[in-house]
C-alpha positions in Angstrom: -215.0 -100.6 34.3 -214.0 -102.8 31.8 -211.0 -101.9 29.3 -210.9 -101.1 25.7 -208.3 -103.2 25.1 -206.1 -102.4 21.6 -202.6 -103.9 22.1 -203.4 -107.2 20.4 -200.0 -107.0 18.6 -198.4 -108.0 21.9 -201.1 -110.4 23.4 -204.4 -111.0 22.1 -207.2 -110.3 24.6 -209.7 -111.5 25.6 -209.0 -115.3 24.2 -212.1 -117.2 23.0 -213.7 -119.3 25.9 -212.8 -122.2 24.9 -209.4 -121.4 25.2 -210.7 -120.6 29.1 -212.4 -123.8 29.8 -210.1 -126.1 27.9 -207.8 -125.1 30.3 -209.1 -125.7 33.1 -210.5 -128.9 32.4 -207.4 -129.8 31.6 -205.4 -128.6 34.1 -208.1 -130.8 36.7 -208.1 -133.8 35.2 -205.2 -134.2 32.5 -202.4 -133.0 33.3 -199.7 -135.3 32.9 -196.6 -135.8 31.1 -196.9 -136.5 27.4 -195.0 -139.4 25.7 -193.2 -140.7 29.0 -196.2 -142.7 30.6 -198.8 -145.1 29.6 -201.2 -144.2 32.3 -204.6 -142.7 30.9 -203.4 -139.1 31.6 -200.2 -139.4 30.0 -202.1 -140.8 27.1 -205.0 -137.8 27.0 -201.8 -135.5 27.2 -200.1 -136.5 24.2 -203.4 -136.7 22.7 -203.7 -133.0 22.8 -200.5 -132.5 22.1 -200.9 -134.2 18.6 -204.3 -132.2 17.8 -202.7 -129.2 18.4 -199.9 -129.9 15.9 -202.3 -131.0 13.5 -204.6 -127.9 13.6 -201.1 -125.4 13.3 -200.1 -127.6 10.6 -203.3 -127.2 8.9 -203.7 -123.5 9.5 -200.2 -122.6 8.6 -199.4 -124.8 5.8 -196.8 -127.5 6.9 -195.5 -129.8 4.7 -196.4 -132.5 7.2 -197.1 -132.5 10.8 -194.2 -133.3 12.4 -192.8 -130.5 11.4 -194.3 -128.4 13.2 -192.0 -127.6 16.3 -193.7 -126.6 19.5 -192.0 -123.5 21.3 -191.9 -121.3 24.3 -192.8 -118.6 22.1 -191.8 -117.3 18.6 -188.5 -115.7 19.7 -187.9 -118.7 21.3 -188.5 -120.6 17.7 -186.4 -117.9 16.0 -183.3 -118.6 18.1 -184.1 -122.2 17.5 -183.7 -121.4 13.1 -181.0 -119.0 13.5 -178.5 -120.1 15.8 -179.4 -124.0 15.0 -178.6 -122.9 11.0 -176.2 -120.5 10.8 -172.0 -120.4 11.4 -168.7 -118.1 11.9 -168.0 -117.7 8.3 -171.7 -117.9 7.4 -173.6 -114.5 5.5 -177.4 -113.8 6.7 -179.3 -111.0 4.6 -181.9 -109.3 7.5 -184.0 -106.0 7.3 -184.0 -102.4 9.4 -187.6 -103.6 10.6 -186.8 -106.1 12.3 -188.1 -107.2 15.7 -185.2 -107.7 18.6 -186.3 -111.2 18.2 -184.4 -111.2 14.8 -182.0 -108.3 15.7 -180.5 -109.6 18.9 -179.4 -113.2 17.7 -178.0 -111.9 14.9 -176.1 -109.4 16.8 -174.4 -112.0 18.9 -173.8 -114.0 15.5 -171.9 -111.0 13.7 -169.6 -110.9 17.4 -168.5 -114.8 16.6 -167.8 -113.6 13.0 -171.2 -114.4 10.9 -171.8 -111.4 8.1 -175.1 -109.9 8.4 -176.5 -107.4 5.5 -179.5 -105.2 6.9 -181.3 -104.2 3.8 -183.2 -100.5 4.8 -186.7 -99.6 4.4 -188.5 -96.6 3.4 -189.8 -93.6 5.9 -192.9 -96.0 5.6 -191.5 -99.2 6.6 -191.2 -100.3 3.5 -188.6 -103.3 2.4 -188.0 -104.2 -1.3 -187.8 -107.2 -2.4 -185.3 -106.5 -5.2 -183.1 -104.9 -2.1 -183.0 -108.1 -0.3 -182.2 -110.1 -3.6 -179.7 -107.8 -4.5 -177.7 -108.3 -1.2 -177.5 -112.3 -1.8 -174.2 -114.1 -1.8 -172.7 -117.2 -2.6 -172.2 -117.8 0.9 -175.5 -116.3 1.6 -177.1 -119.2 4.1 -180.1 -117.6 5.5 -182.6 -114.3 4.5 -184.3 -113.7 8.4 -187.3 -110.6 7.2 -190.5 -110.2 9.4 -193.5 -111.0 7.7 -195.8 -107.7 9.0 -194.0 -104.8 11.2 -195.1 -104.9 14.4 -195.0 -101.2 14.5 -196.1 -100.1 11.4 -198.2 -102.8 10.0 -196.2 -103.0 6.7 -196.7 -106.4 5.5 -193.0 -107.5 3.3 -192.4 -109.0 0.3 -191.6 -112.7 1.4 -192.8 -114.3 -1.3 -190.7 -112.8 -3.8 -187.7 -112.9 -2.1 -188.4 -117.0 -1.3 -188.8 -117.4 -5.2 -185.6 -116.5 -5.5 -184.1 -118.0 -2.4 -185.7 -121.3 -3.3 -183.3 -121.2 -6.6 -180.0 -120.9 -4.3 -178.6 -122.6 -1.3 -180.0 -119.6 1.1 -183.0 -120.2 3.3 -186.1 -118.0 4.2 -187.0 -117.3 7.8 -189.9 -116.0 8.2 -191.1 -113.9 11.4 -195.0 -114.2 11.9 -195.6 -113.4 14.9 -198.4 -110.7 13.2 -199.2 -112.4 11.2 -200.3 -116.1 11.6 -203.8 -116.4 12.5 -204.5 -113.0 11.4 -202.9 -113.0 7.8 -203.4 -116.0 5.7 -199.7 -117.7 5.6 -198.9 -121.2 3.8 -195.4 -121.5 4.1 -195.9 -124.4 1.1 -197.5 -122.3 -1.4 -195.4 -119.3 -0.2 -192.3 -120.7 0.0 -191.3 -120.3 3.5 -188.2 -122.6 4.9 -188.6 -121.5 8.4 -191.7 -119.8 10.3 -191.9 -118.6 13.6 -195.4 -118.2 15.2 -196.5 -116.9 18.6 -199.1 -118.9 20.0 -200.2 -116.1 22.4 -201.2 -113.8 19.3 -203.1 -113.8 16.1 -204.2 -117.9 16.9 -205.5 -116.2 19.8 -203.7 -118.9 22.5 -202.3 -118.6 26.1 -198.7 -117.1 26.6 -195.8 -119.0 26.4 -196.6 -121.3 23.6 -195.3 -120.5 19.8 -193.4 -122.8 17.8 -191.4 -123.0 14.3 -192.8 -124.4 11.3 -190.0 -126.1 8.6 -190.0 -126.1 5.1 -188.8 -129.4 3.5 -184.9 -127.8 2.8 -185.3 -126.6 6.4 -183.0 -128.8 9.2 -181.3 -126.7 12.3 -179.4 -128.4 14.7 -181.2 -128.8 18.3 -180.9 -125.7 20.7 -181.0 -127.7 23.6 -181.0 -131.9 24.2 -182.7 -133.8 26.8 -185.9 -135.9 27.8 -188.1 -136.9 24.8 -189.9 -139.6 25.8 -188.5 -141.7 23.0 -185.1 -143.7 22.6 -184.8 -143.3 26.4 -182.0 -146.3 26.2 -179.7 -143.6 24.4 -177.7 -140.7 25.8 -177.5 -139.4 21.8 -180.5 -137.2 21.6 -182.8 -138.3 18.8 -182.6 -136.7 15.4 -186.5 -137.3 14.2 -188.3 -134.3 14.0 -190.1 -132.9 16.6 -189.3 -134.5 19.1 -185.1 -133.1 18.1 -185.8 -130.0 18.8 -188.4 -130.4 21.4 -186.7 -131.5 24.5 -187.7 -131.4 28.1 -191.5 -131.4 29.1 -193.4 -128.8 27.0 -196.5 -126.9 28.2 -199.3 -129.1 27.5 -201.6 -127.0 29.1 -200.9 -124.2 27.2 -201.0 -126.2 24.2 -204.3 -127.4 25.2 -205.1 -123.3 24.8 -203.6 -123.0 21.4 -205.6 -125.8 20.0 -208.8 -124.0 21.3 -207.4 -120.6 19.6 -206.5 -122.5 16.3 -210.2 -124.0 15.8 -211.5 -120.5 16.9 -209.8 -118.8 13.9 -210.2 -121.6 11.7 -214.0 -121.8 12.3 -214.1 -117.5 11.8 -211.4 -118.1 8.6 -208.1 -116.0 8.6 -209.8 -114.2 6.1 -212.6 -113.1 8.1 -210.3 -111.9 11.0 -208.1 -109.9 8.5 -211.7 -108.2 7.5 -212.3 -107.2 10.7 -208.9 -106.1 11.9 -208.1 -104.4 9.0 -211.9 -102.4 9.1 -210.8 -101.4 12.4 -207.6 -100.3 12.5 -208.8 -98.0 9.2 -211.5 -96.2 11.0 -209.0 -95.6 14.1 -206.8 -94.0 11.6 -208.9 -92.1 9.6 -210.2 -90.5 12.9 -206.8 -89.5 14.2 -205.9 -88.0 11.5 -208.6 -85.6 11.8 -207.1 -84.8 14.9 -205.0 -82.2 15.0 -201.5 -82.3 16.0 -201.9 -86.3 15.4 -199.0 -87.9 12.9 -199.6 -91.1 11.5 -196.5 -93.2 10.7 -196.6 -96.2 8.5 -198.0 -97.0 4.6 -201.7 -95.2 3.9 -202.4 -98.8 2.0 -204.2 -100.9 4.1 -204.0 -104.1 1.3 -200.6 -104.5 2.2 -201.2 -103.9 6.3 -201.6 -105.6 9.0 -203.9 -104.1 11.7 -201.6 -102.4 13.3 -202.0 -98.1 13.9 -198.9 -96.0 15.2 -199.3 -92.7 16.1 -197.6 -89.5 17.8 -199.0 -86.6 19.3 -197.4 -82.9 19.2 -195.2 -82.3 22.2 -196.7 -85.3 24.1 -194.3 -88.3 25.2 -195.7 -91.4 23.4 -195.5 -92.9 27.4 -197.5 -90.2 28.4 -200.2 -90.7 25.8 -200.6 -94.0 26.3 -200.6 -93.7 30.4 -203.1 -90.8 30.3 -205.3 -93.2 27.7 -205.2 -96.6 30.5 -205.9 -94.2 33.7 -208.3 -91.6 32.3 -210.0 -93.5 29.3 -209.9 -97.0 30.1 -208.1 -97.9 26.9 -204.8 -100.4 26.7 -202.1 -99.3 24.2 -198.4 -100.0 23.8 -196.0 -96.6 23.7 -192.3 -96.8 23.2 -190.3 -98.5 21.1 -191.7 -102.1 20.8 -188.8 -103.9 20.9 -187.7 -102.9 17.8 -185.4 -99.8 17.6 -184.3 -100.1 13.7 -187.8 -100.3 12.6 -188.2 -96.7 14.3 -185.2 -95.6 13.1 -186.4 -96.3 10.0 -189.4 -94.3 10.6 -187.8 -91.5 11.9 -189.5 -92.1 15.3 -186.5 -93.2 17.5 -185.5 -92.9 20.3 -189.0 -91.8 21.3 -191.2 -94.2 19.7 -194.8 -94.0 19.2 -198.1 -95.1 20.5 -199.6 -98.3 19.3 -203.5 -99.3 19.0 -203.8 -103.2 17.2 -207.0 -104.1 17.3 -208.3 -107.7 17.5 -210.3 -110.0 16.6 -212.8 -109.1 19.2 -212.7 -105.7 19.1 -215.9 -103.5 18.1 -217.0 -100.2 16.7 -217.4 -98.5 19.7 -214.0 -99.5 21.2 -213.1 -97.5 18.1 -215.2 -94.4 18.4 -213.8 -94.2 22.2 -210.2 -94.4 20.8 -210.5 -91.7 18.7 -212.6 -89.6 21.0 -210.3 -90.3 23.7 -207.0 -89.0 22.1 -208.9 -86.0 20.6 -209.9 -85.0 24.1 -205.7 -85.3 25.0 -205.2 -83.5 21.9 -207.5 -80.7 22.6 -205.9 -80.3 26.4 -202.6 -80.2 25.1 
């Protein structure tokens, strides 16, 4: 039968079917290397490769298109801002909600003697912005803050910590990997150095494409050096952007994807998707917590959410919730601790976790009612 599936905050699913055919079509008749022939496939290639920068550039705000770096993914594009910023006598400013993405580099950083300050957040996720300003430095380089928890939904205040950032020599990296495509983000307007997006998320494209959008201040050092298709005569890689911190053939057919995803959600609006995310993951959490023996964890406010539920159930193992809910109900959900083990233990629901429902774009009312019903009926047998 088919699946209710609610773990959009890790993969979006289904994908439009554009993204689908695109694909294919592409994969049959396109697929060549971009920017290192002149052949008609080569060309088509890096045609694509330029409309999909374009359309992220136009969704997320760039301040022009070429810089907007294409990825593996957006941890991949946050190990490209941190490590290609930030040096042994260097002081980064972070949060307790952090995803691993954020937390791991930065733990390897503070082992080659860069300072990191981990600003806390409330029982409800919560970070304030006068916290993070308050732990700036003169040496201060770089604030790294998620833009929404990817456990409890909490959206942060990056826009008032970046107008203060924008005043100092620190920079503002911004993890959306919620949030773009499902949240409206303009790094411009918002005052965003660095963005990291996942391409296999909220603009609704294949895994393993994501990418880092820069700010006009923004200029990390290249990760990695190699093929570009341009200034072949050199061995010195080439400093223009992208292509400096693109090197090495990229996945064009997954790009191919992401462009599809991008003109879906453009043609529905941000806007529109936030609607219907946000109406959803409300009435899943106003019917659990009719259920008894159900917590909910995470701010009651859904203005300042993203569609994102966690939940735990009385004397039930969050892995047992969620395993009972895929073999007996159908229904896809994330248990645990979602790669992100300070943001639980700053909702007091480590080392345990909780189960997560994020419902998507496509996602409908009676995916909901099931939900609910379904965890009621594991609550009553309890």
């Amino acid at each position: 039968s088919k699946m209710i599936y609610l773990d959009n905050a890790a993969t979006t699913f289904p994908k439009p079917e554009g993204v689908y055919s695109a694909m294919d079509r592409f994969l049959r008749t396109s697929c060549a290397n971009p920017g290192r022939s002149g052949h008609r496939m080569a060309v088509e290639s890096q045609r694509v490769v330029s409309q999909c920068r374009q359309a992220v550039a136009g969704l997320l705000g760039a301040p022009s298109v070429d810089r907007v770096v294409f990825a593996l993914n957006a941890t991949d594009a946050i190990n490209t801002a941190i490590k290609g910023l930030v040096r042994p006598g260097d002081h980064v400013v972070s949060t307790l909600m952090e995803h691993n993405a954020v937390a791991r580099p930065l733990k390897r950083l503070e082992a080659e003697g860069v300072e990191v300050t981990y600003v806390p957040a409330s029982a409800k996720g919560e970070v304030r912005a006068a916290d993070v300003i308050g732990a700036l430095r003169p040496e201060t380089r770089l604030v790294a803050m998620i833009h929404a928890s990817n456990v409890a939904g909490t959206l942060q205040p990056v826009e008032e910590v970046a107008a203060v950032t924008r005043c100092r020599d620190a920079l503002l990296l911004v993890d959306a990997a919620q949030t773009a495509g499902a949240v409206p983000v303009h790094i411009a307007d918002m005052g965003i150095d660095l963005l990291a997006f996942a391409g296999h998320k909220g603009t609704l494209g294949p895994p393993g494409t994501g990418g880092l959008v820069l700010g006009m201040r923004a200029d990390p050092r290249p990760l990695r050096e190699g093929g570009t298709g341009t200034r072949s005569e050199s061995v010195e890689h080439p400093d223009e952007l992208p292509e400096r911190l693109e090197a090495g053939t990229m996945n064009v057919s997954g790009l191919v994807g992401l462009l599809e995803g991008v003109r879906h959600v453009m043609e529905r609006s941000v806007e529109g998707i936030r609607e219907h995310e946000l109406a959803a993951a409300q009435a899943i959490e106003q019917g659990l917590a009719r259920v008894p023996g159900v917590t909910l964890h995470g701010p009651r406010r859904f203005v300042r959410r993203a569609g994102v539920v966690s939940f735990s159930l009385e004397n039930m193992d969050p892995r047992d919730v969620a395993a009972v809910l895929d073999t007996s109900f159908g229904i896809a959900t994330r248990p645990g601790l979602h790669c992100a083990p300070l943001a639980h233990q700053s909702l007091g629901t480590y080392p345990v976790g909780t189960v997560r429902m994020s419902p998507g774009p496509f996602t409908t009312e009676a995916d909901v009612r099931a939900a609910v019903d379904a965890v009621a009926a594991i609550a009553g047998a309890v």
